[in-house]
VEXDREN-732764 format. One line per 4 residues: number of its first residue (from 1); for each residue x, y, z of C-alpha. Coordinates in nm, 2 decimals. Last residue first. Example, Ala and Ser with C-alpha at 12.3 -4.5 7.8 and 13.67 -1.06 7.14 Angstrom:
2 = 1.37:-0.11:0.71  1.23:-0.45:0.78
END
This chain:
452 = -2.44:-4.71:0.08  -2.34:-5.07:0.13  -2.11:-5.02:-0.26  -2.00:-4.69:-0.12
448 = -1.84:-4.85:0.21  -1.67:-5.09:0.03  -1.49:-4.85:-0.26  -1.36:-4.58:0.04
444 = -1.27:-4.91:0.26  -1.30:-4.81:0.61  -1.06:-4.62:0.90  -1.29:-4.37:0.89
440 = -1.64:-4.25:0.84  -1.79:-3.90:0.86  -2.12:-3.72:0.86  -2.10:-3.39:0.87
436 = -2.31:-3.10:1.07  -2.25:-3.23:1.42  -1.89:-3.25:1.33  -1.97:-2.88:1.21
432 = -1.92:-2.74:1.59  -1.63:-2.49:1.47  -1.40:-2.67:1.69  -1.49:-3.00:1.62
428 = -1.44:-2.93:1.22  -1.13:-2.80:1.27  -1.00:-3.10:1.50  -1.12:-3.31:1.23
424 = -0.90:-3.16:0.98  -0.54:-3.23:1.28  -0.71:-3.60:1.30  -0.69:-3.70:0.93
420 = -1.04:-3.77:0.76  -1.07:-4.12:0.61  -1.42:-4.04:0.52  -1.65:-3.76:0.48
416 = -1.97:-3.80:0.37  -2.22:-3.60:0.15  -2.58:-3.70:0.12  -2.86:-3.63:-0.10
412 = -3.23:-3.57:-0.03  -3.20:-3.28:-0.32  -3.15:-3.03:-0.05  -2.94:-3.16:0.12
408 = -2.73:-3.19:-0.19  -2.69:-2.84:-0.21  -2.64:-2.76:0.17  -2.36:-2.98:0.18
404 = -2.22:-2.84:-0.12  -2.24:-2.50:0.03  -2.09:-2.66:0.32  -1.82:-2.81:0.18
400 = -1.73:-2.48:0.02  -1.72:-2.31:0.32  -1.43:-2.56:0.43  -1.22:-2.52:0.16
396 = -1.26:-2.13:0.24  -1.17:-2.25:0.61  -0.89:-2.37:0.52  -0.79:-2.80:0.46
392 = -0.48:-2.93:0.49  -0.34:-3.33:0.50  -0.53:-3.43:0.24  -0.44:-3.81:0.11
388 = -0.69:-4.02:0.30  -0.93:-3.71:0.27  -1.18:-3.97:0.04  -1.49:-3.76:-0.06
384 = -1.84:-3.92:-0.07  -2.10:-3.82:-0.29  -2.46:-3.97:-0.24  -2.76:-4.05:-0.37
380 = -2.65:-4.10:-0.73  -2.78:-4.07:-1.05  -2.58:-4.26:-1.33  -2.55:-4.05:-1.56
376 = -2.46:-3.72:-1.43  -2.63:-3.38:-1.41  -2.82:-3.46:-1.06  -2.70:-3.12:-0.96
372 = -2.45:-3.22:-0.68  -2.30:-3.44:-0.96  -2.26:-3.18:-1.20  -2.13:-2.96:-0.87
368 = -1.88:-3.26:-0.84  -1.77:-3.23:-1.19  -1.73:-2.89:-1.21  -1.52:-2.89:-0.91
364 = -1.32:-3.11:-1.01  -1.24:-2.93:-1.38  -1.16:-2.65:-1.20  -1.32:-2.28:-1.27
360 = -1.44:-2.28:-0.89  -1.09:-2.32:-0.78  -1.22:-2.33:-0.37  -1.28:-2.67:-0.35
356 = -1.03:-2.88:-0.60  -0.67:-2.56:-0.49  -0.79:-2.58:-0.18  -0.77:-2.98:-0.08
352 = -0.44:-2.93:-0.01  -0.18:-3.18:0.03  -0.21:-3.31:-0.31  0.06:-3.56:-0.42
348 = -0.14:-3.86:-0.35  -0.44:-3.75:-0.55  -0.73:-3.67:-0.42  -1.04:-3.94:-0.43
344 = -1.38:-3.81:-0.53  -1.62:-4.13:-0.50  -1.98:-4.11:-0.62  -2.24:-4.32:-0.54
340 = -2.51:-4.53:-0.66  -2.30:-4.81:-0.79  -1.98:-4.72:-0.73  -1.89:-4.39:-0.97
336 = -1.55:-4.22:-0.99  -1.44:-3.90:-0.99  -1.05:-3.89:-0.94  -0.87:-3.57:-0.83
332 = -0.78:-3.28:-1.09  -0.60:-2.99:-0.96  -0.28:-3.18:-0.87  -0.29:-3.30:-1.28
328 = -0.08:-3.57:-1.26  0.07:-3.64:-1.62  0.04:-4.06:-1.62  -0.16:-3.98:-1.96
324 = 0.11:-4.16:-2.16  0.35:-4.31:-1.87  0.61:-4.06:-1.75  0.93:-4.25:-1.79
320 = 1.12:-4.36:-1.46  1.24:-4.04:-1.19  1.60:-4.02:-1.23  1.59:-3.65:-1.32
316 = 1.33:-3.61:-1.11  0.96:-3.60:-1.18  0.72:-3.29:-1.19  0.46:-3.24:-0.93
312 = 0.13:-3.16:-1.08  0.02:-2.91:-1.28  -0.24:-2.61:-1.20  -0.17:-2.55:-0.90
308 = -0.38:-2.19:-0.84  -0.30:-1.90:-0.74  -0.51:-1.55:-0.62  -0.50:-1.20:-0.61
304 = -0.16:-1.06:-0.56  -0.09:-0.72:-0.61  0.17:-0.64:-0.33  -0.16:-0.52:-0.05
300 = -0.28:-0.83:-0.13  -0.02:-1.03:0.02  -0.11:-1.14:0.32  -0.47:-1.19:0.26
296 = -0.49:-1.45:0.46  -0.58:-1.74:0.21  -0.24:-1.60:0.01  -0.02:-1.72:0.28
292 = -0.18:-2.02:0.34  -0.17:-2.14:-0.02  0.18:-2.00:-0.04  0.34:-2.26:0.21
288 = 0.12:-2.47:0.08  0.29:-2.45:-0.26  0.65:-2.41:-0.06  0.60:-2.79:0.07
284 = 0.51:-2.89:-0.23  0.82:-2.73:-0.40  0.78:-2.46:-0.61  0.79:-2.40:-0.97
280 = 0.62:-2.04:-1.07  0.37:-1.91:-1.30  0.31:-1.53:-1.34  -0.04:-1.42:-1.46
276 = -0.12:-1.06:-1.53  -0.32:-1.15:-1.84  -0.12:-0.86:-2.07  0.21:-0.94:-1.90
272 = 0.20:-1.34:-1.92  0.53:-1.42:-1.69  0.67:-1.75:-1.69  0.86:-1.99:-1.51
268 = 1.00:-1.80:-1.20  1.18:-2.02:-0.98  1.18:-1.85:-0.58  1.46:-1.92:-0.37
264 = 1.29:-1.80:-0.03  0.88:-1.90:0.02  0.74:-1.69:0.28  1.00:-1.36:0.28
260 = 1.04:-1.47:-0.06  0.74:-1.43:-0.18  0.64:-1.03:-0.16  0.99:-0.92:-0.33
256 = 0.96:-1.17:-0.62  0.62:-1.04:-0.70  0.72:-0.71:-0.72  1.05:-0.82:-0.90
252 = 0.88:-1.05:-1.16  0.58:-0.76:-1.25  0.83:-0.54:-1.28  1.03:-0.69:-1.53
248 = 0.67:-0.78:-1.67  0.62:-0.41:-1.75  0.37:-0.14:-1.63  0.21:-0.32:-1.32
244 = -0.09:-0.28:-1.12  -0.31:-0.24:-1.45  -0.50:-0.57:-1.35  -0.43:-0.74:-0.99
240 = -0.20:-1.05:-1.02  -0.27:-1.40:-1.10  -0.03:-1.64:-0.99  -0.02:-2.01:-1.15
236 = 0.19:-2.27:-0.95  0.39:-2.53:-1.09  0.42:-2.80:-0.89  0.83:-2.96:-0.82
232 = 0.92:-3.27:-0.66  1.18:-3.16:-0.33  1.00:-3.35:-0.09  1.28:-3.57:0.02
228 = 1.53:-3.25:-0.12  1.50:-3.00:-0.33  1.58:-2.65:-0.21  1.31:-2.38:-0.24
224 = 1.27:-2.35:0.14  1.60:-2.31:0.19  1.73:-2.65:0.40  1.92:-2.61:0.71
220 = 2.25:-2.77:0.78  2.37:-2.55:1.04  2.15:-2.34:1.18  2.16:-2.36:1.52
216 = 1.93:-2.20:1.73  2.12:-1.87:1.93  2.26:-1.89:2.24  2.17:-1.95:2.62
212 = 1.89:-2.17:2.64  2.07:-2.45:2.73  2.17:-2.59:2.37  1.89:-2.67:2.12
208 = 1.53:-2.50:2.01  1.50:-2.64:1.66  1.12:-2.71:1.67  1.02:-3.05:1.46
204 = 0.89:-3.09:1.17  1.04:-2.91:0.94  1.18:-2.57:1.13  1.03:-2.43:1.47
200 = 1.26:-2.19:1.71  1.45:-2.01:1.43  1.71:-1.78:1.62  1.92:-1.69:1.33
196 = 1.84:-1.35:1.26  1.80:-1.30:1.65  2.22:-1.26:1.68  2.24:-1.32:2.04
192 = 2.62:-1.14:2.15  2.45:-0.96:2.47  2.04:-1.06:2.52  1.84:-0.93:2.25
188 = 1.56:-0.64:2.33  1.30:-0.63:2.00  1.02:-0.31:2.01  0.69:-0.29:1.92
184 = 0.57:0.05:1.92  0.70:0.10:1.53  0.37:0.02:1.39  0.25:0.36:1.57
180 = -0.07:0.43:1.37  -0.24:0.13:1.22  -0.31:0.15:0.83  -0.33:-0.26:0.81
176 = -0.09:-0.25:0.61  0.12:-0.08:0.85  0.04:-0.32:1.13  0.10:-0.64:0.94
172 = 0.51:-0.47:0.87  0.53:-0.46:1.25  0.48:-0.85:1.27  0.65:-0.86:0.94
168 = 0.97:-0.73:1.10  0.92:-0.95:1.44  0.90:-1.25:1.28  1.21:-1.19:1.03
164 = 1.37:-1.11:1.40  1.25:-1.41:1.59  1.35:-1.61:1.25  1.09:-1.78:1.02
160 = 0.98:-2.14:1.04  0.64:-2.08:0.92  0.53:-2.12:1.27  0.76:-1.82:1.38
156 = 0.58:-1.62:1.08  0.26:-1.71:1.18  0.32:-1.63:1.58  0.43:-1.25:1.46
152 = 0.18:-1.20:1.23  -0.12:-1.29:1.52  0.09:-1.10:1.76  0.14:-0.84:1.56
148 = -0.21:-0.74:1.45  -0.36:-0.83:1.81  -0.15:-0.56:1.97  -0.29:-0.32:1.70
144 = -0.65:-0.42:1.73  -0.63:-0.38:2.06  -0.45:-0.04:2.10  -0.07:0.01:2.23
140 = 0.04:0.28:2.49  0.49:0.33:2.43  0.79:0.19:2.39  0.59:-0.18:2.41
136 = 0.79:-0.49:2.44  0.95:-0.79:2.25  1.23:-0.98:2.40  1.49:-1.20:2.23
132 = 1.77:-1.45:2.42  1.62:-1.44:2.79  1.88:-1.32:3.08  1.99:-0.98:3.01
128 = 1.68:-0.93:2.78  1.44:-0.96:3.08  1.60:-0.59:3.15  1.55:-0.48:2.79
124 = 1.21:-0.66:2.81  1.10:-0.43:3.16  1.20:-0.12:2.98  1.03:-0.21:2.73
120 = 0.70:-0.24:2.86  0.50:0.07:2.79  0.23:-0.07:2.74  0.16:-0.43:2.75
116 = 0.21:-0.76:2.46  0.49:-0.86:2.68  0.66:-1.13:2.45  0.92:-1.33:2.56
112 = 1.13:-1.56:2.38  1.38:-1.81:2.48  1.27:-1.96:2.80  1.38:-2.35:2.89
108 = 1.65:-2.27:3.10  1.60:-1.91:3.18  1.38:-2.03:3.50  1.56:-1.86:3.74
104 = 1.69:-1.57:3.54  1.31:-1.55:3.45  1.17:-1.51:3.82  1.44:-1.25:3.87
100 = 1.41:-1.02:3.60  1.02:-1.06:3.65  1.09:-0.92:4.01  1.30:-0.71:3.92
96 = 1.10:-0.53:3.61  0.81:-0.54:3.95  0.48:-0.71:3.95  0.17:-0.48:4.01
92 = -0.17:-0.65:4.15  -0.49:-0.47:3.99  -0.85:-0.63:4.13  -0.95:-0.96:4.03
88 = -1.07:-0.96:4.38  -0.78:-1.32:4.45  -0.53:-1.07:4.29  -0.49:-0.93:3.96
84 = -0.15:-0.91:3.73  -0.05:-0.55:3.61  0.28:-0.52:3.47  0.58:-0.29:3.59
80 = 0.77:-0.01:3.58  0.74:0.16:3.24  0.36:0.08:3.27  0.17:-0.20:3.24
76 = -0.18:-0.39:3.12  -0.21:-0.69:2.96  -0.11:-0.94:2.75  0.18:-1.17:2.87
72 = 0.35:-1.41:2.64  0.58:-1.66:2.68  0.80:-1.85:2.48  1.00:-2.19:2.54
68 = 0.76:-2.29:2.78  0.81:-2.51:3.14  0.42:-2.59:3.14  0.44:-2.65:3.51
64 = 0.70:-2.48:3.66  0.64:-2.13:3.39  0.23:-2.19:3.49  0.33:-2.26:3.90
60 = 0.57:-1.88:3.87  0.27:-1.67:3.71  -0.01:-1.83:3.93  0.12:-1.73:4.24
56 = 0.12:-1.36:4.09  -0.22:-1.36:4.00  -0.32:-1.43:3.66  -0.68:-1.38:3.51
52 = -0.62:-1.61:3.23  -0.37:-1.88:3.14  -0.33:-2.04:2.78  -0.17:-2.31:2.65
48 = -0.03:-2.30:2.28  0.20:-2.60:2.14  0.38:-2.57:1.84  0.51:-2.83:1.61
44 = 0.22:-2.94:1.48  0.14:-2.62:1.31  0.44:-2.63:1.07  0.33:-2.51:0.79
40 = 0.09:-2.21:0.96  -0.27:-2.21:0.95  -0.38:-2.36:1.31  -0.12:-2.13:1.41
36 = -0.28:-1.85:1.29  -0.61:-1.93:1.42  -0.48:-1.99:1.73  -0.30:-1.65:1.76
32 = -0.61:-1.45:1.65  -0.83:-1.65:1.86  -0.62:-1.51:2.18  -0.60:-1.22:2.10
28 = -0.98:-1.16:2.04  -1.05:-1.34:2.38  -0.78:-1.06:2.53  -1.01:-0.80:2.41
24 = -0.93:-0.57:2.68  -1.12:-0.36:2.91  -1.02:-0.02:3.09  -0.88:-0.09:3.43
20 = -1.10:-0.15:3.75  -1.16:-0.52:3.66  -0.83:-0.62:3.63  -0.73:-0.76:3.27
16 = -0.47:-1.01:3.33  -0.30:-1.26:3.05  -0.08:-1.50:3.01  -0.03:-1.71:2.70
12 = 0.25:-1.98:2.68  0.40:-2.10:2.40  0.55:-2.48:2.43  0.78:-2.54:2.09
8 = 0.71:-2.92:2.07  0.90:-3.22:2.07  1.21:-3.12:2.16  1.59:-3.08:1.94
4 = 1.84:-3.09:2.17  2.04:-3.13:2.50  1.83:-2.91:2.70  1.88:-2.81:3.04
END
């Protein structure tokens, strides 16, 4: 049983693809998920553990040992059952009762499943009269549709959107994507669960609570445009696609409708018709929030093109004075020379490196491509770039290292890393650039230059 909050949402991926049925890209699946996750706001509060060609034994030790809050079979099935292998990774059916079964007995920690197989909802409306929210297939589903939803679906939930707000844009990723048969999904909710307000992850930590029997509590909980610890505001610029909209009335709601699924109270500062530019005040947590959202395209097909922070967080009421030149520009880190080296520090208040790397009309990066280019006086040999502060970094951030890599490479220059936080460096080991970089941490930015 569990008496509250735990320290990680625990997903579990199952999957089964005998060898004398027609091929899945379960692999693709798979990365999709991660990759969201990896993305999402609250990626350190879900874990993902993965289990591939199943047999039945290995169904019941994965839910004793891992004990997950959701699982998620991807496979094959029919109306009557799913298809697990056996020790000749040939097709081994498991009955609706005998997955009814297996998850009344182990309903304590379970609160979502997922069978990402065909025609399996007739199996999740009878897992439904034991599990709080089950998703299944009314009818055949393709790959790239399967993979679609789950990938939306697993953002939203790490976004710290509802089962059923998850399960909306899940199906809502497939029509924009032009896929036939977006409806196929289907949710099953156990009796008198309302699954607008199950929220498994929220802040830091997941909000699974009770005995796995009722909905997530949401007492208490913050919008995502309230202020509160983090509540200092940005002001975010939003550039729309030209001629996509005749007024700036409609320009506000259009925009206002694609946001707030992501963001929720939205404050609209401006809107510049004839540019197509509407700035907002978000929170910093909602600026990442919409850093993410825009880096995967999500909102494209509503006009959006691209944002950019281009002032930093404001101060409170109570905040002291703003010192003359104390405005902090989140855009703008320091550049600052140590002998033969340059030193890019972010500022405390950035928590995305994005809006420096990617911005190619911002004053940082013009700066650090001057330096790149030996356009500076003094000369350096080397640029390093302090990530004590940065606590997100995409994979168009990360491109652009590499470019930059490449161009000082090629001038005999180098380009270090330092102070990088564990959850970047875990992208870097994972796409095999560790091997490219050279880092340093747990050193003195300033000391470390100086010996360069």
């Amino acid at each position: 049983m569990l008496g509250g909050a735990v320290d990680r949402v625990r997903v579990l991926f199952l999957s089964a693809d005998p060898e004398s049925g027609n091929p899945l890209r379960l692999d693709k699946e798979i990365r999709a998920i991660t990759e969201a996750l990896r993305a999402v706001q609250y990626r350190d509060a879900i874990e993902l553990t993965s289990r591939w060609a199943v047999r039945p034994s290995d169904l019941m030790e994965s839910l004793l040992e891992f004990q997950p809050h959701v699982v998620h079979f991807s496979g094959h099935g029919n109306c009557r059952e799913i298809m697990l292998v056996d020790e000749e990774l040939n097709a081994k059916p498991v009955s609706r009762d005998a997955l009814v079964s297996l998850f009344r007995d182990l309903r304590d920690n379970i609160r979502l499943v997922l069978l990402n197989a065909c025609y399996s909802t007739e199996q999740g409306e009878a897992i439904a009269e034991v599990v709080d929210c089950v998703i299944g297939m009314k009818s055949g589903i393709a790959d790239e549709a399967a993979i679609v939803f789950s990938a939306s679906f697993y953002r939203a939930l790490g976004f710290g959107r509802s089962v059923q707000l998850a399960f909306n844009l899940g199906r809502t990723a497939m029509q924009l994507e032009g896929i036939s048969g977006f409806d196929t999904p289907v949710l099953c909710v156990r009796s008198g669960v309302d699954p607008a307000k199950v929220i498994l992850v929220e802040g830091d930590l997941p909000k699974i609570q009770g005995t796995g029997h009722g909905t997530a509590s949401t007492a208490g909980r913050k919008a995502p445009g309230e202020r509160g610890q983090d509540g200092r505001k940005v002001i975010v610029e939003v550039v729309l696609k030209g001629n996509a909209f005749s007024s700036a009335e409609e320009v506000k709601a259009a925009l206002f409708r694609a946001l707030e699924v992501f963001l929720g109270k939205l404050e609209i500062v401006s809107v510049q018709q004839q540019s197509y530019i509407v700035r907002l005040s978000l929170t910093k947590s909602q600026a990442q929030v919409l850093l993410g959202v825009i880096e995967k395209g999500l909102l494209n097909p509503f006009g959006v093109s691209s944002v950019q922070v281009v002032r930093g967080p404001s101060k409170e009421p109570n905040d002291t004075a703003e010192e003359p030149g104390d405005r902090n520009e989140a855009a703008i880190p320091q550049l600052r020379f140590v002998g033969r080296t340059a030193v890019v520090s972010f500022s405390k208040e950035l928590v995305t490196a994005d809006h420096v790397l990617v911005t190619e009309e911002s004053v940082a990066v013009t700066a650090i491509w001057d330096v790149a280019e030996g356009r500076t006086t003094p000369a350096v040999e080397a640029i390093l770039l302090d990530f004590t502060n940065v606590d997100f970094l995409s994979a168009a951030a990360v491109g652009k290292l590499i470019s930059l890599h490449k161009r000082l490479s090629a001038r005999g220059m180098s380009l270090v890393l330092c102070n990088v936080r564990p959850e970047i460096g875990e992208v870097f080991a994972i796409t095999r650039l560790d091997r490219v970089f050279e880092f340093k941490d747990g050193i003195s930015v300033d000391e470390f230059a100086r010996g360069f």
